[in-house]
TORLUMGU-806080 format. One record per residue (C-alpha): residue in one letter; x, y, z; residue number from 1. Coordinates in nm, 3 decimals. Each point is the difference from the previous one (the first is absolute). Layout:
TORLUMGU-806080
R aa       u       v       w   i
R  A       X       Y       Z NUM
...
This chain:
TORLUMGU-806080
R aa       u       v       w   i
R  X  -2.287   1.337   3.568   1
R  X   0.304   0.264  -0.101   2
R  X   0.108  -0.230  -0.244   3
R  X  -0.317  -0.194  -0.133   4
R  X   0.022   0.261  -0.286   5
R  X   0.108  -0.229  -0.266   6
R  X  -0.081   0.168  -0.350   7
R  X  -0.148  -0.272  -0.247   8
R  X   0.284  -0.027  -0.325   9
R  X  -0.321  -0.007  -0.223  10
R  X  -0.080   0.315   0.124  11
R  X   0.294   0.181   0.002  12
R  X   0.021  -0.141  -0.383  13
R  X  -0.336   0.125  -0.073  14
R  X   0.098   0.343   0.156  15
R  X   0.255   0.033  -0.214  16
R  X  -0.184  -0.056  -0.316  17
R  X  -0.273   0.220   0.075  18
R  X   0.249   0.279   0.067  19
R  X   0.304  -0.068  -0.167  20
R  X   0.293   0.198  -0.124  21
R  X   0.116   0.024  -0.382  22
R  X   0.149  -0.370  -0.085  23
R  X   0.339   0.147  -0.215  24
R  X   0.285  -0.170   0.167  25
R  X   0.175  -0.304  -0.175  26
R  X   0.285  -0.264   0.151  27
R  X   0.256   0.222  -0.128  28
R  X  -0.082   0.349   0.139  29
R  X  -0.070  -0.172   0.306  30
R  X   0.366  -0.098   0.021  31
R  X   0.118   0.329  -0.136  32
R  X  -0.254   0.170   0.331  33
R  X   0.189  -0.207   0.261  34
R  X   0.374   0.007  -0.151  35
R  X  -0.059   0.422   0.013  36
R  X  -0.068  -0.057   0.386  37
R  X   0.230  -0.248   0.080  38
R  X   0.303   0.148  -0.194  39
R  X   0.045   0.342   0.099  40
R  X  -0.001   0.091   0.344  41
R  X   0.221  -0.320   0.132  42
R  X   0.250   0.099  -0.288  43
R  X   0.001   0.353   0.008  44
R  X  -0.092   0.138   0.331  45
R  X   0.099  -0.289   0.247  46
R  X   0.295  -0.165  -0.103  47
R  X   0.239   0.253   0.195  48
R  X  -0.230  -0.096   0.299  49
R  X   0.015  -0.332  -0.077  50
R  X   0.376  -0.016   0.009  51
R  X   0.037   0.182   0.340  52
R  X  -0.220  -0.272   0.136  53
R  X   0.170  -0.303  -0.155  54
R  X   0.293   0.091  -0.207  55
R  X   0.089  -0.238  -0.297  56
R  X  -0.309  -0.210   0.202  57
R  X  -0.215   0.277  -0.166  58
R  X  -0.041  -0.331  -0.276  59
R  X  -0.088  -0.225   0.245  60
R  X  -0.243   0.202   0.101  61
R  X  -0.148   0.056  -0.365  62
R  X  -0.029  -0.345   0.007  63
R  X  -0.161  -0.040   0.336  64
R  X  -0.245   0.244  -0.106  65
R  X  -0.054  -0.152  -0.320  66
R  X  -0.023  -0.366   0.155  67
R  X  -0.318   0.133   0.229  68
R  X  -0.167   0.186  -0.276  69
R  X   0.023  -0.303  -0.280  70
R  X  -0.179  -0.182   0.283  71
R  X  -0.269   0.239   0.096  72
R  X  -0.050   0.051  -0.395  73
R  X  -0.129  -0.354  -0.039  74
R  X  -0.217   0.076   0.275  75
R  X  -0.104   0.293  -0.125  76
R  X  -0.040  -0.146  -0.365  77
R  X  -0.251  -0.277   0.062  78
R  X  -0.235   0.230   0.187  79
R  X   0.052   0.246  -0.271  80
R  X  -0.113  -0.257  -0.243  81
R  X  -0.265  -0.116   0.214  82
R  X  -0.122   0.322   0.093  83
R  X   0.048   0.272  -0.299  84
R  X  -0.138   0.252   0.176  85
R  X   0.173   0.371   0.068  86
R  X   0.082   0.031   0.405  87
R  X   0.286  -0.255   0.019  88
R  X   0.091  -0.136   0.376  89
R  X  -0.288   0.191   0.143  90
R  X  -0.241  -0.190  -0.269  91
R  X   0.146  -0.335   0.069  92
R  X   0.032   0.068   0.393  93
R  X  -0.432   0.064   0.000  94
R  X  -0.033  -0.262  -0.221  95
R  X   0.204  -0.250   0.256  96
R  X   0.012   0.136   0.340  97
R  X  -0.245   0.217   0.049  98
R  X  -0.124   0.416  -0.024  99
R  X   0.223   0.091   0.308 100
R  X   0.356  -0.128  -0.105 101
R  X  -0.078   0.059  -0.331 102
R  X  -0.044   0.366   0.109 103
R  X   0.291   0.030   0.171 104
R  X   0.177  -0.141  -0.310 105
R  X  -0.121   0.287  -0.198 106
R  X   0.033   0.239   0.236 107
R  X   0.392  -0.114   0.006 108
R  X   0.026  -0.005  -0.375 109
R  X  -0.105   0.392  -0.022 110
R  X   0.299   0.043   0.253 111
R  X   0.209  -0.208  -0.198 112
R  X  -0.032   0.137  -0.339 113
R  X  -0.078   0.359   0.111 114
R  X   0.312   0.008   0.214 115
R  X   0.224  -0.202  -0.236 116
R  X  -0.135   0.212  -0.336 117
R  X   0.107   0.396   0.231 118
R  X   0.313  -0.205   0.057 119
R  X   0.088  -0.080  -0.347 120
R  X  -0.082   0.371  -0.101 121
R  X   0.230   0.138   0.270 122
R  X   0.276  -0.249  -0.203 123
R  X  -0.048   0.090  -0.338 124
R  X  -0.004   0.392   0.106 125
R  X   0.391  -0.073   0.117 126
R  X   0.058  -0.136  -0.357 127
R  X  -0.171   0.323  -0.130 128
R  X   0.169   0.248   0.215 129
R  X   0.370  -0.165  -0.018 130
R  X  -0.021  -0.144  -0.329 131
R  X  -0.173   0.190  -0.213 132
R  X   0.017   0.323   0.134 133
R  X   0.331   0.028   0.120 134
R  X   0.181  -0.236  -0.198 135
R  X  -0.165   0.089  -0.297 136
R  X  -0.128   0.353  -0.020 137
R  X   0.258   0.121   0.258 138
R  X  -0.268   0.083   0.244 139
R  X  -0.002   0.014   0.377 140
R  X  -0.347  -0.040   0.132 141
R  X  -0.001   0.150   0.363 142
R  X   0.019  -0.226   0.286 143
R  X  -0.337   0.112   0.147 144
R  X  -0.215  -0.111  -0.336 145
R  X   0.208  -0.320  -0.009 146
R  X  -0.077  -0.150   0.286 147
R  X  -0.305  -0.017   0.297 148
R  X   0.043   0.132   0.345 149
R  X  -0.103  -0.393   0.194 150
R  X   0.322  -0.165  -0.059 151
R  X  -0.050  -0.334   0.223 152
R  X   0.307  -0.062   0.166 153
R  X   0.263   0.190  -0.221 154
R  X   0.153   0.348  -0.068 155
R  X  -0.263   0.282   0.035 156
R  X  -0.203   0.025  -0.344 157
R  X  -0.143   0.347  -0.244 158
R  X  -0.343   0.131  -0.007 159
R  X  -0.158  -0.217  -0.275 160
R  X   0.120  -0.209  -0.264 161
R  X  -0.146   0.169  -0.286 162
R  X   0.069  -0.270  -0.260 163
R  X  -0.097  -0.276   0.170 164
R  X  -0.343   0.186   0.068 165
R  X  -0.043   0.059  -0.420 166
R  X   0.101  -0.315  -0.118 167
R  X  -0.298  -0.148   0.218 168
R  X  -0.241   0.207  -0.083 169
R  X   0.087  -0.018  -0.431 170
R  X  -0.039  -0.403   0.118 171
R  X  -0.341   0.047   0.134 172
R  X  -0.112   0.213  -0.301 173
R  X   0.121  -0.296  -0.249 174
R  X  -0.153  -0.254   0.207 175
R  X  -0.367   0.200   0.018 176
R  X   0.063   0.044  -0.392 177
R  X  -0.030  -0.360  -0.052 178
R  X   0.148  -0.380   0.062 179
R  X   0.077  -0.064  -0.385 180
R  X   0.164   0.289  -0.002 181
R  X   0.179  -0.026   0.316 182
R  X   0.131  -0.345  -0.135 183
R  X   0.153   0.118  -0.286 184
R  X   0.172   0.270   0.130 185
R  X   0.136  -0.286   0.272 186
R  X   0.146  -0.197  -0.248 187
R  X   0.197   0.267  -0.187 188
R  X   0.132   0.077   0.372 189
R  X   0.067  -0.355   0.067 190
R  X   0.232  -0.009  -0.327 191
R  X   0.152   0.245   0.085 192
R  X   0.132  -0.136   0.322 193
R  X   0.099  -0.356  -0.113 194
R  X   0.196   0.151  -0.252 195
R  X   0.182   0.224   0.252 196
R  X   0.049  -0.305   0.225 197
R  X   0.130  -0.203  -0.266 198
R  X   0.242   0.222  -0.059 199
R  X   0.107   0.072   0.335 200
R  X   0.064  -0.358   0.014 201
R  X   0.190  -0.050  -0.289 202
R  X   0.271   0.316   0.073 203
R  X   0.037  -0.101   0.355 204
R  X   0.065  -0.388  -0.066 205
R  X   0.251   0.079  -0.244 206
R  X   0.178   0.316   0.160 207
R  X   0.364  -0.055   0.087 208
R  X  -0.107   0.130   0.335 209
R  X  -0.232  -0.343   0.080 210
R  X   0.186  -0.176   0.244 211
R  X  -0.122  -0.311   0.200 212
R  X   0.223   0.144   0.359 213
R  X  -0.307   0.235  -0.004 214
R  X  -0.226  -0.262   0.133 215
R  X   0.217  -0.051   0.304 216
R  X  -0.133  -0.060   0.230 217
R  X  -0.338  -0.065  -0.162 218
R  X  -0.187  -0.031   0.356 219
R  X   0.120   0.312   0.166 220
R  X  -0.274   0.021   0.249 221
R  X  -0.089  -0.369  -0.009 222
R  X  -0.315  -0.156  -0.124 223
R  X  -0.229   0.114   0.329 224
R  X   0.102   0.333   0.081 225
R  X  -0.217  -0.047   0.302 226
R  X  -0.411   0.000   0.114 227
R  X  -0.120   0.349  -0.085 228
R  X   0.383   0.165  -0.135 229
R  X  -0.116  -0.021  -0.395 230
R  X   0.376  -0.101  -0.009 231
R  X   0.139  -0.274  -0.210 232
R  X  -0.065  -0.191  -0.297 233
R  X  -0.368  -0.119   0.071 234
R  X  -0.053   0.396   0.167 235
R  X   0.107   0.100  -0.291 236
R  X  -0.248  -0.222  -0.160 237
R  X  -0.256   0.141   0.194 238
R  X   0.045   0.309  -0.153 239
R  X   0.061  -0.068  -0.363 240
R  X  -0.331  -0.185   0.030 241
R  X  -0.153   0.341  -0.097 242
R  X   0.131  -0.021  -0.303 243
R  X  -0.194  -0.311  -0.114 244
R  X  -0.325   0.101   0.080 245
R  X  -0.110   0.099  -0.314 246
R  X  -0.138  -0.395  -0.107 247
R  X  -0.246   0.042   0.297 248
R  X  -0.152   0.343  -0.211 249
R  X  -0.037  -0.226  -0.330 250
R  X  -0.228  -0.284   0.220 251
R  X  -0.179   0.376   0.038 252
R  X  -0.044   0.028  -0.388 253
R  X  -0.183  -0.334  -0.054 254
R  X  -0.325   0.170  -0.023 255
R  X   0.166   0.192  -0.272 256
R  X   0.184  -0.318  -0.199 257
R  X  -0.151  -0.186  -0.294 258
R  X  -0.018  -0.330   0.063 259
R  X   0.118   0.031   0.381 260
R  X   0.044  -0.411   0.092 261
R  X   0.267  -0.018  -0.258 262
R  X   0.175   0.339   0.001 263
R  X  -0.020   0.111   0.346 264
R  X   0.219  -0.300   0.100 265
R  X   0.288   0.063  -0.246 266
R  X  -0.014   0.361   0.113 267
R  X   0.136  -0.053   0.362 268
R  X   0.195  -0.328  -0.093 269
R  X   0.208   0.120  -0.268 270
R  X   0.048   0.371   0.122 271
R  X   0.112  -0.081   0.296 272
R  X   0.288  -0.309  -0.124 273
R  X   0.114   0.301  -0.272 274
R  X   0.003   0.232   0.295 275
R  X   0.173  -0.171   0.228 276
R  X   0.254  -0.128  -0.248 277
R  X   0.097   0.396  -0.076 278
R  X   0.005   0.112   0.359 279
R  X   0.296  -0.283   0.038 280
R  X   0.155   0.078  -0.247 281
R  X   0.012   0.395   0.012 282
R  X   0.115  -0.027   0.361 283
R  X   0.312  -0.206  -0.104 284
R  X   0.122   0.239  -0.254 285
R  X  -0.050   0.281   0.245 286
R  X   0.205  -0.185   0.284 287
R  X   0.214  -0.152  -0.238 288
R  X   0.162   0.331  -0.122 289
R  X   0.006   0.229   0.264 290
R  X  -0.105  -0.201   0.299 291
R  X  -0.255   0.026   0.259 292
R  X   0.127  -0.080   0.335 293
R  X  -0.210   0.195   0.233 294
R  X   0.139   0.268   0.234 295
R  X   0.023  -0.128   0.335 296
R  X  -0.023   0.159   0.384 297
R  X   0.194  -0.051   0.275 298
R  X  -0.134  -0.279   0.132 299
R  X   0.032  -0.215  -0.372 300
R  X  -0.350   0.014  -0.044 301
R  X  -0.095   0.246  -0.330 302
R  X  -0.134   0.358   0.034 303
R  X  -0.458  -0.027  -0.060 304
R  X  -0.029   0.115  -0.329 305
R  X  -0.138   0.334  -0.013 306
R  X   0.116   0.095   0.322 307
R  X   0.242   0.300   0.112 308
R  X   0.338  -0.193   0.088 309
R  X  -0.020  -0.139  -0.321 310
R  X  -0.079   0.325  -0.171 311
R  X   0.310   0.157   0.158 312
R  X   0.263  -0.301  -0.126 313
R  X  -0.168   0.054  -0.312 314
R  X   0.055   0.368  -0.014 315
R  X   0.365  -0.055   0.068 316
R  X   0.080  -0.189  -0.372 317
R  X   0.093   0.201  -0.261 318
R  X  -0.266  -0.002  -0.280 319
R  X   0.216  -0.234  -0.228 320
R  X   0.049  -0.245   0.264 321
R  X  -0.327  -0.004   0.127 322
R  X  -0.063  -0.346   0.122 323
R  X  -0.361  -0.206  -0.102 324
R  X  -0.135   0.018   0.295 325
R  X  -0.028   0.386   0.024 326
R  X  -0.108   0.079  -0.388 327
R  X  -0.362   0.121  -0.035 328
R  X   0.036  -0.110  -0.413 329
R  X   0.179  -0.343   0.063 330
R  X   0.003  -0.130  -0.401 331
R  X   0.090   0.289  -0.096 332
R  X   0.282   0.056   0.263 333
R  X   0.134  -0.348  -0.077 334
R  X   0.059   0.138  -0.367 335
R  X   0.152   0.306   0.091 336
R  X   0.214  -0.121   0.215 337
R  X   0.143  -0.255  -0.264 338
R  X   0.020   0.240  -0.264 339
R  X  -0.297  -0.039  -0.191 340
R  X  -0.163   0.397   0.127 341
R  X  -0.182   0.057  -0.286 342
R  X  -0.173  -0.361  -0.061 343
R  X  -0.068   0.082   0.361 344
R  X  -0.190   0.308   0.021 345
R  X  -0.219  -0.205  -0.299 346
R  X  -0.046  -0.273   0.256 347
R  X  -0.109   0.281   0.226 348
R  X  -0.220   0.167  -0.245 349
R  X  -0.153  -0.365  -0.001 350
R  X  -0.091  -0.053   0.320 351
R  X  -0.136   0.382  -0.018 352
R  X  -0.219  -0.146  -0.320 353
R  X  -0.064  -0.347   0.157 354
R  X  -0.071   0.049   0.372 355
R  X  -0.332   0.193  -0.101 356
R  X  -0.114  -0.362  -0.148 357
R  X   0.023  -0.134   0.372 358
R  X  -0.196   0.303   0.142 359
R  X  -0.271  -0.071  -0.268 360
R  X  -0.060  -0.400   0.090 361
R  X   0.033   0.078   0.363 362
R  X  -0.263   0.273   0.014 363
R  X  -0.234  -0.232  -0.236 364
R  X   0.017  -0.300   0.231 365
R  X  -0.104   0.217   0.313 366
R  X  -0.288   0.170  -0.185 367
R  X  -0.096  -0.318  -0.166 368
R  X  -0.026  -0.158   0.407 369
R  X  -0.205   0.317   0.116 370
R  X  -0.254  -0.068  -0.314 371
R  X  -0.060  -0.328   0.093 372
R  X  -0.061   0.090   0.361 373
R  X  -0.205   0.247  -0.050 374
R  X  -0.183  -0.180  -0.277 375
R  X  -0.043  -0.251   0.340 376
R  X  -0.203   0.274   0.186 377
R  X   0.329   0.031   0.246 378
R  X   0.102   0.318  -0.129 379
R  X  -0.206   0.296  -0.051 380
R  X  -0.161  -0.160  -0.399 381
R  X   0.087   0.387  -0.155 382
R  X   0.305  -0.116  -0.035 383
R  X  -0.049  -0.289  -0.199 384
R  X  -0.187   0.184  -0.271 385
R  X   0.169  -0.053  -0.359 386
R  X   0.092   0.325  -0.206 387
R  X  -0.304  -0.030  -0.301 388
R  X   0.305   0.100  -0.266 389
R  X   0.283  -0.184   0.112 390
R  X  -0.126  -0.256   0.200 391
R  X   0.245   0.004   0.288 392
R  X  -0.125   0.100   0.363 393
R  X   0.134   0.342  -0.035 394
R  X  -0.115   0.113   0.325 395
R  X   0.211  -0.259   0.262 396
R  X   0.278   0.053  -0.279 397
R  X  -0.015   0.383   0.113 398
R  X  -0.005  -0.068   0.347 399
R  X   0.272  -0.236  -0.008 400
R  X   0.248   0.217  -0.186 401
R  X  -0.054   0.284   0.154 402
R  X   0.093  -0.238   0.323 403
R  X   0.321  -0.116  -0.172 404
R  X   0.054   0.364  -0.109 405
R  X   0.002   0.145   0.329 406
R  X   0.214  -0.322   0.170 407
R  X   0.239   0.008  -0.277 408
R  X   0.049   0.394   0.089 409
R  X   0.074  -0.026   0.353 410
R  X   0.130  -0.309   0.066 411
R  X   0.309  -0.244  -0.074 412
R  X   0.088  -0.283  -0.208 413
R  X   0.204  -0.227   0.295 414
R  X  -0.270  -0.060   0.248 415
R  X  -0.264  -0.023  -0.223 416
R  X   0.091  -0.283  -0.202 417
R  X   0.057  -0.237   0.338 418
R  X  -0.377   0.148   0.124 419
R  X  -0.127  -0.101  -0.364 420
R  X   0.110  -0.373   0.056 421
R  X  -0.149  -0.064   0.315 422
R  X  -0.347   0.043  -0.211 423
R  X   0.096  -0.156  -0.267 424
R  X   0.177  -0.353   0.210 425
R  X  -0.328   0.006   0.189 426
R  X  -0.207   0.000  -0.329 427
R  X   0.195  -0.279  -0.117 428
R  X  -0.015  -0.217   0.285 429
R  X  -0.421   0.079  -0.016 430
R  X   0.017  -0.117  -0.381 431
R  X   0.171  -0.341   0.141 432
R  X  -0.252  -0.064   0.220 433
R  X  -0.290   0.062  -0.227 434
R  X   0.137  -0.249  -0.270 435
R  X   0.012  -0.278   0.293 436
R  X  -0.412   0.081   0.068 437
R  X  -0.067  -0.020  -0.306 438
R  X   0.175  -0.310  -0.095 439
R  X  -0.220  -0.175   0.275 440
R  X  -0.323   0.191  -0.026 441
R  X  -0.068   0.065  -0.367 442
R  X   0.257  -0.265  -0.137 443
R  X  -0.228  -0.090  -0.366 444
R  X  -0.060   0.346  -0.077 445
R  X   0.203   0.043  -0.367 446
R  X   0.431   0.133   0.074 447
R  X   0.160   0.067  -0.334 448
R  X   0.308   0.023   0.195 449
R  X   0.049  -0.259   0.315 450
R  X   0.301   0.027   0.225 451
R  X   0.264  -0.300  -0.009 452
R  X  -0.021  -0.129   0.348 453
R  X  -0.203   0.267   0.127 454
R  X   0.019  -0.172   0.392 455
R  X   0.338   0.090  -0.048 456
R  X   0.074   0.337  -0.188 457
R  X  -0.289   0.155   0.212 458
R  X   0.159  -0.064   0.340 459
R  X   0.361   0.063  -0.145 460
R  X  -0.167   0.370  -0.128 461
R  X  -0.113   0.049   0.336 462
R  X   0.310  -0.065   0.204 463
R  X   0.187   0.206  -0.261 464
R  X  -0.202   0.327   0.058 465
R  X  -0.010  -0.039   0.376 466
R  X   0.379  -0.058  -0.014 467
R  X   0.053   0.312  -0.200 468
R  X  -0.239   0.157   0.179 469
R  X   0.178  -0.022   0.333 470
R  X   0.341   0.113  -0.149 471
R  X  -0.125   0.328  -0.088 472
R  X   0.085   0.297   0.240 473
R  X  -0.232   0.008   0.273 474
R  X  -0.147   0.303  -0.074 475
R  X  -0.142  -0.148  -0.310 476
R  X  -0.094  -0.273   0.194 477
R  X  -0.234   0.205   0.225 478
R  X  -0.127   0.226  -0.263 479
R  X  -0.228  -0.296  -0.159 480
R  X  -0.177  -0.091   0.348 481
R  X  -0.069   0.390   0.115 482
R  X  -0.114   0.032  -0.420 483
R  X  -0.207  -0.329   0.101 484
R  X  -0.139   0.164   0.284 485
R  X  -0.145   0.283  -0.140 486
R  X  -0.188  -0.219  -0.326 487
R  X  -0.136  -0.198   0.309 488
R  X  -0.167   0.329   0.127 489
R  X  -0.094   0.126  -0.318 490
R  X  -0.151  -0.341  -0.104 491
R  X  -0.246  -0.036   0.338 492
R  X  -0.103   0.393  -0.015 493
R  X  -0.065  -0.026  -0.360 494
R  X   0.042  -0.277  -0.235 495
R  X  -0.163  -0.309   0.169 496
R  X  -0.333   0.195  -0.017 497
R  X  -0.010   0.086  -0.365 498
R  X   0.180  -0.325  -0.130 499
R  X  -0.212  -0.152  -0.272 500
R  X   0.074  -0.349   0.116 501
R  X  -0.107   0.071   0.354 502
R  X  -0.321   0.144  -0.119 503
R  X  -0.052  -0.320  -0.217 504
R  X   0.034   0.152  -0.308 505
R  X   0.223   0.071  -0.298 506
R  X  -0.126   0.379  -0.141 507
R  X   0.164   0.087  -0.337 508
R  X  -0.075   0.314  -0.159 509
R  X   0.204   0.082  -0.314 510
R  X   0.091   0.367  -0.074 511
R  X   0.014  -0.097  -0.371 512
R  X  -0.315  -0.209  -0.130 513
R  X  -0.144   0.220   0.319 514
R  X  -0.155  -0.378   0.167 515
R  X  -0.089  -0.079   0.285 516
R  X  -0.023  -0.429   0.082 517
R  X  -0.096  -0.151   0.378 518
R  X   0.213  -0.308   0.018 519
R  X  -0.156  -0.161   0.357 520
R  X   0.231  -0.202   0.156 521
R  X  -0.050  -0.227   0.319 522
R  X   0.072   0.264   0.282 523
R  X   0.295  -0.178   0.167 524
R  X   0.018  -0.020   0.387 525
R  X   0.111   0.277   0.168 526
């Protein structure tokens, strides 16, 4: 049967032990990992985006976003708890439903963070080039090593974004370096960028420039902007989600956490409420004092972000009066623009410091899934072999970065993010459905975390993704199932064979103690 291959919890648990990564994570680094993923890119590099969608909706749409990922968090923190194994969705999805959706969970969740991490790297190199380089040092960096030739739908592009290719690949090195260190590092970042935020909210919330007519009207584009137009408050929901998929990469870490039932769970919960709380907030001060209507065509409906009518009304403002909506640095616009220029550029210089912290947990969570699948026998096992010195899997961290290196040089930050969340909705929805199977097939095993009305949340995290799901442009929409397709191929011409579950075994050989342990398992059917 195609999906008889049910992987036994006990033996994914025993797995894990046999071959484990370094246990160095508490509660509190955990929540420091997902709040410098989830505040960053939504903040920083999407907010103008955000407002051309929605307008003042843009905090609606923070807190539609938020709404769906609280939700899929409790999901995701029960199995976490249950399961404190490395692999996160994919794990759970083998564990539930079976080898064949739980590959094409994983095979999403390389999309996802691989995509979403190139993305975040082509953001934080505008930061560099405007902020820091021009503002700063009074340097122009030409337009051909500032941007990459494939701009999706929009003005015609450089040769290759230089920056964006460095900062990915000084990521990678940290991350082969070590996870402790990594960590550390992270958290200096993620100080960094609350106190920038803070302070963006507290200048903007008492300018003289704050003035409530800014959030009229507040629904510019309505709620639905319409099936497949990524317009609207809930489209722009859709693609702010991005932004809050960093408490999926610390479900990632658990094989990594001390005392996982307990801290893995306070991890996603509380980053996430902190997050979302901030995203609201820093999205009213922006509106609040210079506004953030979007610009709108002929036909009422706003330009598509990123696209070439849009570019042109942009390019007719003045720098000073630059609206939202067309600002590549959006904080630090906002503080310009209300007379604050030099507490700007340090906001700037921020997000040039901070947005590397995003990078970092985004490129660990999609090395961390291609470990555990290849640790499965679905992957070529090379790649799950641990680094003897600083026990990380160097080599799928090389191949990875080098991935997000080269995306993050040729490619766009608009596009990308909407592509991102089609893999990331689907892996959502996947982690909602594993928590109802194993509610009803494995309900005694020990949860140091159980959802409140699971019968409920579960379904409500399922409609929420789908919804969101279908108001994303449709060409994010179709990239998932074509991505789909080709994991399908891949999976029949070359991982059903070798799968250690389909041979009825679970093989563990660690690089380290230099073991090798059998585990037989009953070969399932199929």
């Amino acid at each position: 049967m195609i999906f008889g291959r049910v992987k036994p919890l006990d033996a994914i648990l025993a797995t894990a032990e046999k071959k484990s990564l370094h246990r160095t994570l508490g509660w509190f680094q955990l929540m420091l990992f997902g709040i410098g993923c989830v505040i960053g890119t939504g903040i920083f590099v999407l907010t103008a985006a955000g407002a051309q969608k929605a307008g003042p909706g843009l905090m609606l749409a923070f807190a539609i976003a938020g709404a769906v990922c609280i939700i899929a968090a409790l999901c995701y923190a029960e199995i976490a708890s249950m399961i404190p194994v490395a692999g996160s969705a994919y794990t759970y999805s083998y564990a539930s439903v079976g080898e064949l959706l739980a590959w094409t969970v994983g095979w999403a969740l390389i999309m996802e963070y691989a995509i979403a991490a190139a993305a975040v790297s082509v953001g934080w190199s505008g930061y560099f080039s405007g902020t820091f380089l021009n503002e700063i040092l009074g340097v122009q960096l030409p337009a051909w090593l500032a941007a990459g030739p494939l701009v999706l739908g929009g003005a015609p592009g450089g040769l290759i974004n230089l920056p964006a290719l460095i900062i990915a690949l000084l990521v990678t090195g940290l991350l082969i370096v070590g996870t402790s260190e990594s960590a550390k590092v992270n958290a200096v970042l993620v100080l960094v960028k609350v106190t920038a935020l803070t302070a963006f909210i507290a200048l903007t919330f008492t300018s003289p420039d704050f003035d409530a007519s800014h959030f009229n009207p507040f629904l510019p584009a309505g709620v639905f902007g319409g099936f497949g137009s990524g317009l609207g408050a809930v489209g722009a929901a859709a693609t702010i989600f991005f932004a809050y998929v960093g408490f999926d990469a610390v479900s990632t870490a658990a094989e990594e956490t001390k005392n996982p039932q307990r801290n893995v769970p306070i991890g996603l919960v509380g980053s996430l409420l902190f997050c979302t709380l901030f995203y609201i907030l820093v999205a009213a001060g922006a509106i609040g004092t210079i506004g953030g209507q979007p610009i709108m065509g002929p036909n009422g409906v706003p330009f598509p972000t990123g696209s070439e009518e849009l570019a042109r009304q942009c390019a007719t403002y003045a720098a000073d009066q630059l609206p939202l909506v067309c600002s590549n640095e959006a904080l630090a616009h906002v503080l310009r623009q209300i007379g604050w220029s030099s507490i700007g550029n340090l906001l700037g210089i921020a997000a040039f410091l901070a947005l590397p912290s995003v990078i970092l947990v985004l490129i660990y969570g999609q090395t961390r899934i291609f470990f555990v699948m290849a640790r499965d026998g679905l992957l070529p096992e090379s790649l799950s072999r641990v680094h003897p010195k600083f026990k990380t899997p160097h080599i799928v961290t090389m191949l990875t970065g080098g991935a997000v290196a080269l995306g993050a040089a040729f490619f766009p930050v608009g596009k990308l993010a909407d592509i991102s969340n089609a893999g990331t909705l689907y892996a959502f929805t996947m982690v909602a459905v594993a928590l109802l199977v194993l509610r009803r097939r494995d309900p005694s095993r020990r949860r140091a975390f159980r959802v409140p009305a699971a019968w409920l949340i579960a379904p409500l995290t399922i409609a929420g993704c789908v919804f969101l799901f279908l108001n994303l442009p449709y060409e994010a929409m179709l990239f998932l199932p074509g991505w789909g397709l080709l994991g399908i191929v891949i999976y029949f011409a070359y991982s059903r064979s070798r799968s250690h579950l389909g041979r009825g075994i679970v093989e563990v050989v660690d690089d380290v103690a230099g073991e090798q342990t059998m585990v037989p398992i009953e070969p399932p059917a199929g």
